[in-house]
Legacy VTK file of the C-alpha trace (Angstrom):
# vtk DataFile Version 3.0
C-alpha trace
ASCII
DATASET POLYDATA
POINTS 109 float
1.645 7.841 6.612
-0.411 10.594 4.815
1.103 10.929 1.832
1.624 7.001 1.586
-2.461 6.028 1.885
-2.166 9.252 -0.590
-0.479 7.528 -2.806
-2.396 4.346 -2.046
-5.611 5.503 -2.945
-5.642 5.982 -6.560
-6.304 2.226 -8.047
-3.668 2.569 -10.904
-1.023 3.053 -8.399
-1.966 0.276 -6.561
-1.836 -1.979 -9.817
1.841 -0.743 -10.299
2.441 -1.680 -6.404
0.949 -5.005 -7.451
3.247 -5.512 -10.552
6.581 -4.665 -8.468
5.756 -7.150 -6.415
7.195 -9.330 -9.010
10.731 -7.388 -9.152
11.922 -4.108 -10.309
10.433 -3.228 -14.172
11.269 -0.611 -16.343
8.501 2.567 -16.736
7.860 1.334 -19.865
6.640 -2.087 -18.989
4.653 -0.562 -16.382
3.016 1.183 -18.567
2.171 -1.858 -20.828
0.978 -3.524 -18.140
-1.712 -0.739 -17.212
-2.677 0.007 -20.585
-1.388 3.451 -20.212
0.949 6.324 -21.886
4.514 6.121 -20.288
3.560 10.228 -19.770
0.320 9.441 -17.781
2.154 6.582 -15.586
5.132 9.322 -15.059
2.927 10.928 -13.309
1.741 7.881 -11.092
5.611 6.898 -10.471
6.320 10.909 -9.202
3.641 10.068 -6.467
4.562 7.024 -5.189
8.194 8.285 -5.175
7.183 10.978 -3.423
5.201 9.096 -1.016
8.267 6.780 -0.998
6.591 3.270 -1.666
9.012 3.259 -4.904
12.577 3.739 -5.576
13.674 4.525 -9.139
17.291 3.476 -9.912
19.409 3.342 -13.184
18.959 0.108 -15.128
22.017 -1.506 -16.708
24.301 0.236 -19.281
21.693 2.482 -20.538
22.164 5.968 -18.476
17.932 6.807 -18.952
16.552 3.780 -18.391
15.513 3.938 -14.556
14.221 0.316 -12.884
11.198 1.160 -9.939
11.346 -1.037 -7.078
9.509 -1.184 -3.843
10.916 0.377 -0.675
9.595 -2.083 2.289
9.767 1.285 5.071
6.090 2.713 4.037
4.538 -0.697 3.840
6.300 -1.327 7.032
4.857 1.591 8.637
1.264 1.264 7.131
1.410 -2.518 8.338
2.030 -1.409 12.120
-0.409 1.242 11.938
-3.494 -1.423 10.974
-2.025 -3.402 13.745
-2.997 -0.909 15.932
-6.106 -0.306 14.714
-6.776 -3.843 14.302
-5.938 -4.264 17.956
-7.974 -1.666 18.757
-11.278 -3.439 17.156
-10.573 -6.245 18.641
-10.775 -5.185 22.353
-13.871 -3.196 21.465
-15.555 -6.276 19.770
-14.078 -8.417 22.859
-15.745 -5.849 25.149
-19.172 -5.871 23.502
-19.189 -9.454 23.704
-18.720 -9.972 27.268
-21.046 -7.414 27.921
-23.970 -9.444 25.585
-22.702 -12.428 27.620
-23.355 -10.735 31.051
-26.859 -9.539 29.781
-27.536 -12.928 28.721
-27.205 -14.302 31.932
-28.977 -11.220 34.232
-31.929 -12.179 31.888
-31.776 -16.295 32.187
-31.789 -15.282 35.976
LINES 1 110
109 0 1 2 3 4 5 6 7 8 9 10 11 12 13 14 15 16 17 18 19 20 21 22 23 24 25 26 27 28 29 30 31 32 33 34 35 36 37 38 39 40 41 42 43 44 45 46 47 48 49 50 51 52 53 54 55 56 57 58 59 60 61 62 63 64 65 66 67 68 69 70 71 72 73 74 75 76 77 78 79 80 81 82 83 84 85 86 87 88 89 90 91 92 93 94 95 96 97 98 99 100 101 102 103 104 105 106 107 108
């Protein structure tokens, strides 16, 4: 989970997450699409494959050309984790409301 809100943090990663939503691309549209040197965005891909949000897998006939995709486990994972958090909130909000209720009605009393 660490090293995926890691990778999650930086907002030029989370603009590549947002274009493989769309499908596998090439590094090289990626970094079109960013506005960035394919050097700089190697860099960006090596952290979220290490973080494993992306998978990097030969494209076609051409040997070097490697197609990123996006692995569903860390999303997964990060997903079920906010449940619980979420959940979490919502008992404690549920809790402070009953309690405002109760007080409500010791003072109408």
């Amino acid at each position: 989970m660490d090293a995926t809100l890691a990778a999650l943090a930086d907002p030029t990663r989370r603009k590549v997450i947002d274009l493989l939503r769309d499908g596998p691309r090439p590094a090289g549209e990626l970094a079109q699409a960013v506005q960035m040197s394919a050097p700089a965005l190697s860099r960006h891909l090596r952290v979220l494959r290490a973080g494993g949000l992306v998978r990097a897998e030969a494209g076609g006939d051409d040997a070097r050309l490697r197609l990123y995709s996006l692995r569903q486990e860390p999303f997964t994972a990060l997903q079920a984790w906010l449940d619980q958090v979420q959940a979490f909130w919502a008992e404690q909000l549920g809790s402070f409301k009953d309690h405002v209720e109760a007080a409500r009605e010791g003072d109408a009393r």
